[in-house]
C-alpha positions as CSV (number, residue, x, y, z in Angstrom):
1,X,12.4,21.0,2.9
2,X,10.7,22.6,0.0
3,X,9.4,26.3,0.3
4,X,5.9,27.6,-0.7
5,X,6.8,27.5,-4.5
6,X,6.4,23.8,-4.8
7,X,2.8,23.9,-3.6
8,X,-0.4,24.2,-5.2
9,X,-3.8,22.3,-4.9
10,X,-5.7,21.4,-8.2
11,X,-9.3,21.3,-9.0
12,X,-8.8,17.7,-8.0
13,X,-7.1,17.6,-4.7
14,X,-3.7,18.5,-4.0
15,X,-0.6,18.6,-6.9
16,X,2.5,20.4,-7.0
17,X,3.3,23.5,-9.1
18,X,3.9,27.1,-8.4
19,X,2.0,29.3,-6.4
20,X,2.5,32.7,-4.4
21,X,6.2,33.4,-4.3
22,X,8.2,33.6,-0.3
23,X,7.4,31.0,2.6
24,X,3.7,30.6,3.7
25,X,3.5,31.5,7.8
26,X,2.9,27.9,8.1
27,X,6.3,26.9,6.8
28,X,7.8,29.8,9.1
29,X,6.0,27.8,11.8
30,X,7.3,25.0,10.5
31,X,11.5,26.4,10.3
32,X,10.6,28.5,14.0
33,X,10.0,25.1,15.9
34,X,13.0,23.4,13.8
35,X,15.4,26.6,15.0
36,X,13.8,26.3,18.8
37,X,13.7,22.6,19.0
38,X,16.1,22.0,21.7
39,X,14.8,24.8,23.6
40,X,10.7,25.1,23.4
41,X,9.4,22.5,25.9
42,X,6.0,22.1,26.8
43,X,3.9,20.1,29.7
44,X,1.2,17.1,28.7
45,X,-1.7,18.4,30.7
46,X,-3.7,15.5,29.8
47,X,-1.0,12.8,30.9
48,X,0.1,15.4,33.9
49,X,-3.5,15.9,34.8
50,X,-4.4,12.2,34.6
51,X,-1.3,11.2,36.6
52,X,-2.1,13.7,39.4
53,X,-5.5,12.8,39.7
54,X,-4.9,8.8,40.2
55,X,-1.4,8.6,41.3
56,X,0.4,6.0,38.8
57,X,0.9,6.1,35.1
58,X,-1.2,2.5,34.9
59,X,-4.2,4.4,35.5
60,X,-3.5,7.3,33.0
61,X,-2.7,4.8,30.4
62,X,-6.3,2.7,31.7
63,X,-7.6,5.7,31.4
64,X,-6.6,6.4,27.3
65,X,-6.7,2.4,26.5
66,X,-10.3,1.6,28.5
67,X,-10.4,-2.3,28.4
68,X,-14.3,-2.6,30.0
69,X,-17.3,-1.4,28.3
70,X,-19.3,1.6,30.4
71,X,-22.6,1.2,31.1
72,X,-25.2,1.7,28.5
73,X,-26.7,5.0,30.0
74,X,-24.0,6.4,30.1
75,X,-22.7,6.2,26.2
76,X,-26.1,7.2,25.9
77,X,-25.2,10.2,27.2
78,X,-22.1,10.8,25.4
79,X,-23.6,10.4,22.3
80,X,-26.2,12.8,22.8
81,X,-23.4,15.4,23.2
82,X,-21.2,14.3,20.3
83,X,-24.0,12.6,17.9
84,X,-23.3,10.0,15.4
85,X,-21.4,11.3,11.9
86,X,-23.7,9.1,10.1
87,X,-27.2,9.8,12.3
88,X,-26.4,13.5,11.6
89,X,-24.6,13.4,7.7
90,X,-27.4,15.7,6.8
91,X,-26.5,18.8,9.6
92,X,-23.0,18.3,8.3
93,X,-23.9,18.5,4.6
94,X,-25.5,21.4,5.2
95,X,-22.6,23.1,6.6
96,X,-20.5,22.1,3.7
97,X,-22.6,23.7,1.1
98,X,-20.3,26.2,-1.4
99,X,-17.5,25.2,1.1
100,X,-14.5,23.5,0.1
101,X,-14.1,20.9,2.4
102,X,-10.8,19.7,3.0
103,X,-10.1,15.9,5.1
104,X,-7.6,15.0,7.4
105,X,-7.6,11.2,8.3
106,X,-5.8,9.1,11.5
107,X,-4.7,5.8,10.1
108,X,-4.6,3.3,13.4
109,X,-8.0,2.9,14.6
110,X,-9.4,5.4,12.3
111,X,-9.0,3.4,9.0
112,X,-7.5,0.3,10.1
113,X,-8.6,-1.5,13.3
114,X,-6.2,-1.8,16.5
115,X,-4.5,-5.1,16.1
116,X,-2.1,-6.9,18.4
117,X,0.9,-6.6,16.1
118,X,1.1,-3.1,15.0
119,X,3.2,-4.5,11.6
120,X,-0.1,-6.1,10.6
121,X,-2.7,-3.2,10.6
122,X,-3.6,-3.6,7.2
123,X,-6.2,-1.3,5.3
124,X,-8.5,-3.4,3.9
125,X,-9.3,-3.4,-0.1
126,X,-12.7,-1.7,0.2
127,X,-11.4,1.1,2.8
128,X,-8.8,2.0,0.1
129,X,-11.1,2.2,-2.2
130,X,-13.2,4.9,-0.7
131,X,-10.3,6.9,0.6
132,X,-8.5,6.9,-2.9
133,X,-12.6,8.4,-4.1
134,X,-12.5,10.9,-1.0
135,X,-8.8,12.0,-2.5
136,X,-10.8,12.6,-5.8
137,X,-13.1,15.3,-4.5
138,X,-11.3,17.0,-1.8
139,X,-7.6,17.6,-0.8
140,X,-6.6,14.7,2.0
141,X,-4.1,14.1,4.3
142,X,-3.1,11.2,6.6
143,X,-2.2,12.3,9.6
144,X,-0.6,9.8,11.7
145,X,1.8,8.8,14.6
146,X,3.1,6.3,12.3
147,X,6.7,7.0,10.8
148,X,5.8,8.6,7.4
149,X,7.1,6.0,5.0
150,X,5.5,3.0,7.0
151,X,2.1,4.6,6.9
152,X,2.5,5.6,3.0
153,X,3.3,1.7,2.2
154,X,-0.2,1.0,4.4
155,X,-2.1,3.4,2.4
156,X,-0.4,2.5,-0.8
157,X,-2.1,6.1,-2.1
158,X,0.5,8.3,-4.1
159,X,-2.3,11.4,-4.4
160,X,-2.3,11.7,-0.7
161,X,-0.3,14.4,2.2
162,X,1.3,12.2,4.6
163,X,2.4,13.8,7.9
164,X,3.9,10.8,9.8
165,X,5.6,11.1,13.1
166,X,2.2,13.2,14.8
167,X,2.6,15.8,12.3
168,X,6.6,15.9,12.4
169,X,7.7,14.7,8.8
170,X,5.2,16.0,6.0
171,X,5.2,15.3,2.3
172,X,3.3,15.9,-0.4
173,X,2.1,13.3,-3.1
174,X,4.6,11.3,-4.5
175,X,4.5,13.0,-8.3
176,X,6.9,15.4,-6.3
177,X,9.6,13.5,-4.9
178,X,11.0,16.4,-3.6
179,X,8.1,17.9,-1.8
180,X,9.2,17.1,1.9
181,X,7.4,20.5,3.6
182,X,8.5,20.0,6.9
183,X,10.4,18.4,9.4
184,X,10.6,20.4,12.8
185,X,12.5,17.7,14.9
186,X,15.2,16.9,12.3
187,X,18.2,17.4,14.7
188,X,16.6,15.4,17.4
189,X,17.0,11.9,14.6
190,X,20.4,10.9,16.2
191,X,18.6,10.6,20.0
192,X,15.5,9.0,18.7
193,X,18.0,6.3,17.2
194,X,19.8,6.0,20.6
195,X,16.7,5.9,23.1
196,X,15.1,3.5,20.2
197,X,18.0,0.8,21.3
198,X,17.7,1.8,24.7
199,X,14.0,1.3,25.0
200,X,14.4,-2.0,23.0
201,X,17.1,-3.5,25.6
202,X,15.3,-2.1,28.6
203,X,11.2,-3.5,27.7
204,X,12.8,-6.9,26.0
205,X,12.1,-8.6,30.0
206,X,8.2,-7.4,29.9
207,X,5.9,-10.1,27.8
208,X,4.1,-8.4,24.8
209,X,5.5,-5.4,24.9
210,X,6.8,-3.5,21.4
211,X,9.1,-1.0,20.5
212,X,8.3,0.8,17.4
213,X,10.9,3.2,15.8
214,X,8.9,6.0,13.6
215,X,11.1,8.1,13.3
216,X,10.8,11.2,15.1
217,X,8.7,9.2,17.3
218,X,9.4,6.2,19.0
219,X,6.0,4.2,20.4
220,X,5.8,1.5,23.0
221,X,3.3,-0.8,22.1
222,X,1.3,-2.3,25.5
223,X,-1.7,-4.0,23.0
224,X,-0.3,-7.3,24.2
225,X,0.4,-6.4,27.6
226,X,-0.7,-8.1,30.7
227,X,-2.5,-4.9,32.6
228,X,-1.1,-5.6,35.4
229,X,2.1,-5.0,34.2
230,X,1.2,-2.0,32.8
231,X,3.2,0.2,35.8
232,X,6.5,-1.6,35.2
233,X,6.2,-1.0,32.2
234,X,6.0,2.9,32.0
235,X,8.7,2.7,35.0
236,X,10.8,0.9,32.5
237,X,10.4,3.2,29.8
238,X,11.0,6.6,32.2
239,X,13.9,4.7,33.6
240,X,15.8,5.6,30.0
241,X,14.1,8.5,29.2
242,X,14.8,10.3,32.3
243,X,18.2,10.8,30.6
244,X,17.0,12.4,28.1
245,X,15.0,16.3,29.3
246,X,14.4,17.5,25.3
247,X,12.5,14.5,25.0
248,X,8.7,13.9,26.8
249,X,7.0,11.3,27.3
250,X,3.1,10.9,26.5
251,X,0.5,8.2,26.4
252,X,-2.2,7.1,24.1
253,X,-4.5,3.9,22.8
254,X,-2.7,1.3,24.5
255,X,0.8,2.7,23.7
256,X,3.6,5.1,25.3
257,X,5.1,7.7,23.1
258,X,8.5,9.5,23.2
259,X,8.3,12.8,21.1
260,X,11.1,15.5,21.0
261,X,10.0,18.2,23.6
262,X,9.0,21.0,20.4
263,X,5.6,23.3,19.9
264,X,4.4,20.5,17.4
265,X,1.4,18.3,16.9
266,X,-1.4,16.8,15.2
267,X,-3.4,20.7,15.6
268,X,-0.2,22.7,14.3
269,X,0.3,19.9,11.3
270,X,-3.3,20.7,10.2
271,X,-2.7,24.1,9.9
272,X,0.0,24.1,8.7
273,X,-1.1,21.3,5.9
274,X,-4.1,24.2,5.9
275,X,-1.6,27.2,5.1
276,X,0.7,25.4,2.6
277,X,-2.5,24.1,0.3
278,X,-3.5,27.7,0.0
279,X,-6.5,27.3,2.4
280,X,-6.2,29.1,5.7
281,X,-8.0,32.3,6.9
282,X,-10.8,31.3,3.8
283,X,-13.8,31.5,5.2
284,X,-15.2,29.3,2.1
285,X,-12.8,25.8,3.6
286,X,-14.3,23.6,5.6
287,X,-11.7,21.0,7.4
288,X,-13.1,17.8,8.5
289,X,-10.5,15.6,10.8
290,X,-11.5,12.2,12.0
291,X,-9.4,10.3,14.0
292,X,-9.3,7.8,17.4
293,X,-6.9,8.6,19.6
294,X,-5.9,11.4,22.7
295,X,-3.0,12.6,19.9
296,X,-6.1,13.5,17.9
297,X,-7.4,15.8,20.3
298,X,-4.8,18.8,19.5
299,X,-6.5,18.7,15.8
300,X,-9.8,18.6,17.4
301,X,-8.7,21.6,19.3
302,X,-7.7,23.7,16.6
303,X,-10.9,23.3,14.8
304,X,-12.8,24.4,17.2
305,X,-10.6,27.6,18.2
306,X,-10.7,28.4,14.5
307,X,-14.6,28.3,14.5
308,X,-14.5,26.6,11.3
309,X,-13.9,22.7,10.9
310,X,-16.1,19.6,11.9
311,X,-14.1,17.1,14.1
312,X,-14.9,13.9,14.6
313,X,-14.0,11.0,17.3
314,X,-14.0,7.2,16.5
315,X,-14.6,5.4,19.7
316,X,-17.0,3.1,21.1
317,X,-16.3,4.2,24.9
318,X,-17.2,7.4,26.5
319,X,-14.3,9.9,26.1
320,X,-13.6,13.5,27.1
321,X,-13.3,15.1,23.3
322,X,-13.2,18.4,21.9
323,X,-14.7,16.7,18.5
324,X,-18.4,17.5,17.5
325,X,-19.6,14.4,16.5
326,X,-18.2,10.7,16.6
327,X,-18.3,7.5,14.5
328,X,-18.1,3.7,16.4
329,X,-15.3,1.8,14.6
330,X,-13.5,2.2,11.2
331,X,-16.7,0.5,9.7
332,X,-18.7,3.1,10.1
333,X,-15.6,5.9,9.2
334,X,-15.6,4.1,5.7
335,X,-19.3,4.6,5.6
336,X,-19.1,8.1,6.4
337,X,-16.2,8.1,3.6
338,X,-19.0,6.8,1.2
339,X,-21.6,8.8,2.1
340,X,-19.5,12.1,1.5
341,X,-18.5,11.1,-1.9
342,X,-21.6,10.1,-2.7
343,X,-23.2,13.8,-1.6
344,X,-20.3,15.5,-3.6
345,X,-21.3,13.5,-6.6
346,X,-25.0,14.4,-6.8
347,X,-24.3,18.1,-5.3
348,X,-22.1,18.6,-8.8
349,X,-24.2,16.5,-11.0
350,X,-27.7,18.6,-9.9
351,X,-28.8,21.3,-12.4
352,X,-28.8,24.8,-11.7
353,X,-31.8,26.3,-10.9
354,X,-32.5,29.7,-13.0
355,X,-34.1,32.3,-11.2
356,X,-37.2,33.7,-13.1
357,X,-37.0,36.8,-15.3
């Protein structure tokens, strides 16, 4: 883990080099939930609150992987409340006038489709493309469940910040081979490579079911899943993990997640990622996260405690979302990617205006 000497964003995005000497808070953060990791625990009140409400962990993971359209009134409605990115690029170009706007991107979902195998959910040429232009004009980060090295070779973009593992393993762009900034859950890699095998043995008797090892997260993968062996399923899964109490279990888009029980996420990888770039408490940054999935929601969260941020959902159901605004598929994300570049572009290229004498 480097300190906050080895970080420094250039006029281009984000580079290493020196900058203010001593850790940032962030990387504090960052060492405090490393020191407290078999210790801190905290409750899924989501997953808890779903569970309570309809009794079986089927219907929490129905609930996060919907499988029927709603009715058309009733997206309607949704929409109203968290508007289209694109239908409203003009309200959020505004808001980043003289800001620096800063982008955090989900991969799955977000800027690749869900697929049934996970191994094959390929970036296409053109969505590379406009992310490696985004990376040109403002600092961006990939944020995703993914194990970090697995999304990085999706990507295949060396200028990026990849936090892989929900936030849990971040590094800076490969010109730095030594800028790992932080890895919370390192003592918990031994468990996650012994509940991995367990989880493997224990699912291998339910059809379409995948176990992915990402490092400091393991993911079960129901995408192929009949539903209505979605239960046994999740009873498979808490059948090895109940022997495990520093590790929780969470749901998502049609997968089940094991995460070491730490004060870490999506939200505190963003501000961290925030802190170490040199841009927190500036009221002059303007962070814009996009991304799919329930995981997405701590980011979403932060942004709109902090006041200062524009979050926004990619979904094409309904969803309870602390985002402002939402985009349909990944089509329209790399639209939004497009139009945002193209904004930048003309906003630098337009004369100044002199004001009379």
């Amino acid at each position: 883990m480097t300190n906050q000497q080895d970080v420094v964003v250039s006029e281009m995005g984000i580079a290493a080099g020196a900058a203010l000497p001593g850790p940032s808070p962030a990387l504090l953060a960052c060492r405090g939930a490393a020191a407290g990791a078999m210790s801190l625990r905290y409750l899924d009140l989501a997953a808890a609150a779903a569970r309570s409400a309809s009794g079986t962990w089927a219907d929490a993971m129905r609930a996060s992987s919907p499988t029927r359209s709603r009715a058309a009134d009733e997206f309607t409605a949704w929409v109203r409340k968290h508007p289209s990115a694109l239908g409203k690029f003009e309200q959020i170009a505004s808001a980043s006038k003289g800001k620096k706007v800063v982008m955090f991107l989900d991969y799955d979902g977000t800027l690749s489709p869900i697929v049934a195998d996970p191994d094959a959910a390929y970036m296409s040429d053109a969505m590379r493309a406009a992310v490696r232009d985004v990376a040109k004009h403002f600092p961006t980060s990939i944020v995703s469940g993914r194990c970090r090295d697995k999304v990085r070779n999706f990507v295949a973009l060396s200028e990026l910040y990849y936090a892989g593992s929900h936030g849990m393993d971040i590094k800076g762009p490969s010109s730095n081979p030594e800028s790992v900034l932080c890895q919370p859950a390192s003592e918990f890699l031994p468990v996650m490579d012994e509940v991995y095998k367990a989880l493997v043995e224990k699912t291998k008797s339910t059809p379409g079911a995948k176990v992915e090892h990402n490092k400091f997260c393991l993911s079960v993968h129901f995408r192929c899943v009949d539903e209505k062996r979605w239960n046994g399923l999740a009873e498979q899964v808490k059948a090895v993990t109940k022997d495990y109490p520093k590790l929780k279990l969470t749901h998502g888009r049609k997968v089940l997640e094991i995460r070491p029980s730490i004060m870490w996420d999506k939200g505190k990888a963003l501000e961290f990622l925030l802190e170490s770039l040199g841009f927190a408490n500036r009221s002059d940054v303007l962070p814009v996260y996009i991304g799919d999935d329930r995981t997405d929601e701590d980011a979403f969260k932060v942004l709109r405690k902090r006041g200062q941020g524009i979050g926004i959902l990619v979904s094409k159901c309904p969803k309870e979302t602390n985002a402002s605004y939402s985009l349909q598929d990944p089509g329209e994300v790399m639209d939004f990617l497009l139009r945002l570049v193209d904004w930048k572009r003309k906003s630098s290229a337009a004369p100044m205006v002199r004001p009379r004498v």
